[in-house]
C-alpha positions as CSV (number, residue, x, y, z in Angstrom):
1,X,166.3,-193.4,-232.1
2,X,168.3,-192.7,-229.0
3,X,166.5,-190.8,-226.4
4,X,167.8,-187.3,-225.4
5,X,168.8,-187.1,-221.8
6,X,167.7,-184.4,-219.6
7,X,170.5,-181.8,-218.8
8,X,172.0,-181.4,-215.7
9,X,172.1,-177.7,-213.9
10,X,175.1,-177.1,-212.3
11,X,174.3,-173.9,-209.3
12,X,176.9,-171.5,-209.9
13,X,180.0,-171.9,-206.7
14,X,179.5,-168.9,-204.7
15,X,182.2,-166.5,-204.3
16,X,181.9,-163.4,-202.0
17,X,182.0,-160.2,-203.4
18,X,181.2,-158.2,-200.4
19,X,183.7,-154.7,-200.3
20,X,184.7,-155.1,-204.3
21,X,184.6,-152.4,-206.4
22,X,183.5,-152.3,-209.9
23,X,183.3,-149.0,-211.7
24,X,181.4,-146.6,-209.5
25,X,179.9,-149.4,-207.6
26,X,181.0,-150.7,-204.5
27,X,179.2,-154.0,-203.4
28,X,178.1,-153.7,-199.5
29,X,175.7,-157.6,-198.8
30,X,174.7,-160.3,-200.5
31,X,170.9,-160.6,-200.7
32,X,170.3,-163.9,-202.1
33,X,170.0,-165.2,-205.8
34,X,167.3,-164.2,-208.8
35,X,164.8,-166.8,-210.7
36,X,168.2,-167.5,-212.7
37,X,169.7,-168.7,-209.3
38,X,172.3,-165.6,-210.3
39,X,173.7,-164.3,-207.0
40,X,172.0,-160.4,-205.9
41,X,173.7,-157.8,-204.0
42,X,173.2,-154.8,-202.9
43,X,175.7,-151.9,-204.5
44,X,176.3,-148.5,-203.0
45,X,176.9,-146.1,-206.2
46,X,179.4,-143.5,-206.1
47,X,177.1,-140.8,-206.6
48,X,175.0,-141.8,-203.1
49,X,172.6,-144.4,-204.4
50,X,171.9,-147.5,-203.9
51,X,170.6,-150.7,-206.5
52,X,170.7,-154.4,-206.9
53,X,172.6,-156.3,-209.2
54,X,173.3,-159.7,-210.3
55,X,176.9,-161.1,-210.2
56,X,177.6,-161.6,-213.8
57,X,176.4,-158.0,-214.7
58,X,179.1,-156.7,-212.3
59,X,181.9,-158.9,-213.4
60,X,181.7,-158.5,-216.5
61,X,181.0,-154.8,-216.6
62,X,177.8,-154.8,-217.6
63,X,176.3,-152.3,-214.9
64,X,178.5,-149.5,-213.5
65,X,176.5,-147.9,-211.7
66,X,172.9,-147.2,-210.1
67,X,171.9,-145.9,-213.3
68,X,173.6,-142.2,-213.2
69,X,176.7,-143.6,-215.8
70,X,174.1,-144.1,-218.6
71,X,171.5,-141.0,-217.7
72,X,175.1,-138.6,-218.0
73,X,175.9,-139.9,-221.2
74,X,172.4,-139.2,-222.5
75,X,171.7,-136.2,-220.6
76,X,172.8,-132.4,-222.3
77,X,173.8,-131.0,-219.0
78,X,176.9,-129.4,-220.5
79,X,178.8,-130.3,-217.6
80,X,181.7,-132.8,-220.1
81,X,185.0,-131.5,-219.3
82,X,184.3,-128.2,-217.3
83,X,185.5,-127.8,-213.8
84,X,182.3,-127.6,-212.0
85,X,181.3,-131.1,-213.2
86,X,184.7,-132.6,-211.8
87,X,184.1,-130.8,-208.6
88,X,180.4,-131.8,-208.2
89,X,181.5,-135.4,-208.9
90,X,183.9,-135.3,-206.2
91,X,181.6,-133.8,-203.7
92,X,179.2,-136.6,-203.7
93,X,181.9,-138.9,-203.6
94,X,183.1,-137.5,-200.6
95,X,179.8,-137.2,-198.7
96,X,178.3,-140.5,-200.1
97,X,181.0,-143.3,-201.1
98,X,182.5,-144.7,-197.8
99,X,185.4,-146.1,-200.0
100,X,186.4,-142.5,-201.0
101,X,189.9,-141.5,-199.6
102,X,188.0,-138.5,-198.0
103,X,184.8,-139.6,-197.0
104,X,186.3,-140.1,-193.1
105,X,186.4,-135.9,-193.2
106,X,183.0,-135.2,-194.4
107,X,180.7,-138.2,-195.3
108,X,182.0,-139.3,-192.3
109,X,181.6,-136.4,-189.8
110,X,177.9,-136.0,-191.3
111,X,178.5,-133.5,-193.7
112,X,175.5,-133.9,-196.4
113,X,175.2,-132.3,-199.9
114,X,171.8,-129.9,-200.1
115,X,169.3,-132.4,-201.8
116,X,168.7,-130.8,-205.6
117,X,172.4,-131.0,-205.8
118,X,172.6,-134.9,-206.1
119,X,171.7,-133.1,-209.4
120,X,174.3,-132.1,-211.4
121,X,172.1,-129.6,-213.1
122,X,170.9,-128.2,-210.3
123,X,174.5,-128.0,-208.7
124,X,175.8,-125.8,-211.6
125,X,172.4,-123.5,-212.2
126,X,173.7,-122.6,-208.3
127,X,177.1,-122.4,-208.0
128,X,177.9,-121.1,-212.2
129,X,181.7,-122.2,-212.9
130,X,184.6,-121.4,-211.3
131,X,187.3,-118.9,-212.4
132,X,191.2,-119.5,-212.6
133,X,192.4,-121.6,-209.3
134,X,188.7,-121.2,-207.7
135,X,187.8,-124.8,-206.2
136,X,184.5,-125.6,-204.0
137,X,184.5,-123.6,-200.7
138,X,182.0,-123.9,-197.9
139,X,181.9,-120.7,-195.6
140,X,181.5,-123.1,-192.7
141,X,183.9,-125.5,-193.2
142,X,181.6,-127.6,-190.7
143,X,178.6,-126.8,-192.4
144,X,177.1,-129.1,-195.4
145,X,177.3,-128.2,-198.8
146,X,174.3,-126.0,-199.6
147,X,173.8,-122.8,-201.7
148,X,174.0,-120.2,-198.5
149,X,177.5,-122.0,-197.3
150,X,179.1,-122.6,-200.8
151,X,181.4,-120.4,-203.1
152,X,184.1,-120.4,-205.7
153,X,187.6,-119.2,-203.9
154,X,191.1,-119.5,-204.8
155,X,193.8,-121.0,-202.7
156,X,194.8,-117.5,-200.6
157,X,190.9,-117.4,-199.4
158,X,190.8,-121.5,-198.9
159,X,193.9,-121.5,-196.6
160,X,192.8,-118.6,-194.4
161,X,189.3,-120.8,-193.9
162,X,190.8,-123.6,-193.1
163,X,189.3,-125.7,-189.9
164,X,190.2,-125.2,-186.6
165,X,193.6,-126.5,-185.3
166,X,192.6,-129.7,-182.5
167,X,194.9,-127.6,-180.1
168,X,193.1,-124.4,-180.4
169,X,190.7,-125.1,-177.3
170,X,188.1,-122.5,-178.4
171,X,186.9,-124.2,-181.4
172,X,186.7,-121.5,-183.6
173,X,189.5,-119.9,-185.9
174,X,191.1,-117.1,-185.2
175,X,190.2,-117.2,-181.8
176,X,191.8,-117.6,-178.6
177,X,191.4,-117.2,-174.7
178,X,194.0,-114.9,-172.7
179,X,195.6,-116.0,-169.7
180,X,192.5,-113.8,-168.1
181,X,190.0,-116.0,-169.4
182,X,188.6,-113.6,-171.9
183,X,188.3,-114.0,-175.3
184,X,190.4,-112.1,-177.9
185,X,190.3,-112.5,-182.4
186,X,193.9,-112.2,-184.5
187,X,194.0,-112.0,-188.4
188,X,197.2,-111.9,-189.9
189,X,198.4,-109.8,-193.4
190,X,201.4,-111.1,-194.5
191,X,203.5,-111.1,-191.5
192,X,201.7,-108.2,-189.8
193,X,199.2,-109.4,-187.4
194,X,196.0,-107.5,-186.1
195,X,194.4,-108.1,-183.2
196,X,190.6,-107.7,-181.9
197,X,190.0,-106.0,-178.0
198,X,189.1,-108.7,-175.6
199,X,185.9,-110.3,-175.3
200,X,183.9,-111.5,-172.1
201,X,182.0,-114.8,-174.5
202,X,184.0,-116.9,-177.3
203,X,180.3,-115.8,-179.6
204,X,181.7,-112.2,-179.5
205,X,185.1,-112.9,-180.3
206,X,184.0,-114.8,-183.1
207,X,182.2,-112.0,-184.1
208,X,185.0,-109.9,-184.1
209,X,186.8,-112.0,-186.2
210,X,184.4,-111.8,-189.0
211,X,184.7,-108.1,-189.0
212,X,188.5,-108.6,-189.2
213,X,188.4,-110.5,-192.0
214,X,186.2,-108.2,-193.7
215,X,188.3,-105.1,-193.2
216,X,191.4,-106.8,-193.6
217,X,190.9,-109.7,-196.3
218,X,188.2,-108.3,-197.7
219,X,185.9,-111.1,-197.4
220,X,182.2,-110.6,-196.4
C-alpha cells in the first residue's frame, strides 16, 4: 500500500487592507496573523468602536461590525425606521468614523457625543422623536452633543443658529465691533433688522443677543 504523503501548507499571500471599508468597518493596521496564520487587523466601527478581525471574516462579509450590527437586530429598542434612530446613527458617524464625509466639522474639531448616548436607548429616552422637519440641534453649535446642548428644531431655528461666519472677527453670531471699538448685537425679522445698544466687552454683547432672540424669535 502506497504511503500517504504529508500535505503541504501554503501561507496565505498578503495583501494590505489598510483604509478599506467593509460594511461599518473601516480597517485602520495590520496586527499580525492568528493560530490559523489568518491575517488580524484592527477595525474602527462606525459607531466609535474598535475590534479585531481576521481577513477572511471581512472579505467575505462575515463580520460587519464591532458587534453593534448583530446586538440592533436582537435588541427591542424600537428605534427601526423612526427618525431619531437615523439621526442618532449619523451622529456617531460624524463624531467617531474618520471616513465620514463630515467627520472633518465635528469628530474632527473634537466634538464628542455625551457617553450613555453611544446608546441608542439612552439617546432617544433623552431627546423623544422629532416632529415634522425637526432634525438634531445643539444650542452651541461648538458644544458636544449632550442632553443640556441638544433639541429638536426645524430648518427656520437651524439657519438662524448657524456658526459663526470666519470673517466675523468677534467670534460669536450676531455680534459685531463698531468702528469705536465697542461691541454692538443685530437680529433680523424678515427683512427688518433690530439692533442691541453698544457694549464695552464682546461677553455682554453676546448677552444681548440672547435676549434678542428671545423677544424676537422666540427662542429661550
Amino acid at each position: 500500500m502506497k504511503a500517504l504523503q504529508p500535505r503541504s501548507f501554503t501561507v496565505p499571500k498578503f495583501v494590505d487592507l489598510t483604509g478599506r471599508v467593509f460594511s461599518r468597518l473601516t480597517v485602520l493596521k495590520h496586527i499580525g496573523r492568528n493560530k490559523s496564520l489568518k491575517q488580524l487587523w484592527i477595525c474602527h466601527c462606525d459607531c466609535g468602536g474598535f475590534v479585531r478581525v481576521d481577513s477572511g471574516r471581512l472579505v467575505s462579509g462575515n463580520t460587519k461590525s464591532c458587534g453593534c450590527y448583530l446586538k440592533e437586530k436582537v435588541t427591542i429598542h424600537g428605534g427601526w425606521n423612526k427618525s431619531s434612530y437615523n439621526t442618532w446613527r449619523a451622529m456617531m458617524r460624524r463624531c467617531y468614523n474618520p471616513k465620514d464625509k463630515d467627520f472633518y466639522k465635528y469628530g474632527g474639531q473634537g466634538v464628542t457625543v455625551h457617553l450613555p448616548w453611544h446608546e441608542y436607548a439612552s439617546f432617544v429616552a433623552d431627546m423623544g422623536e422629532p416632529m415634522g422637519d425637526e432634525t438634531l440641534d445643539r444650542i452651541d453649535t461648538y458644544g458636544n452633543y449632550k442632553p443640556d446642548n441638544c433639541r429638536w428644531a426645524g430648518v427656520k431655528v437651524q439657519n438662524r443658529n448657524t456658526r459663526v461666519r470666519q470673517n466675523n472677527k468677534t467670534g460669536f453670531v450676531g455680534v459685531s465691533q463698531t468702528h469705536s471699538g465697542t461691541y454692538m448685537a443685530k437680529v433680523t425679522v424678515g427683512k427688518k433688522a433690530f439692533y442691541s445698544k453698544c457694549f464695552p466687552t464682546i461677553a455682554e454683547a453676546a448677552a444681548a443677543r440672547k435676549e434678542l432672540e428671545r423677544i424676537h424669535w422666540g427662542t429661550a
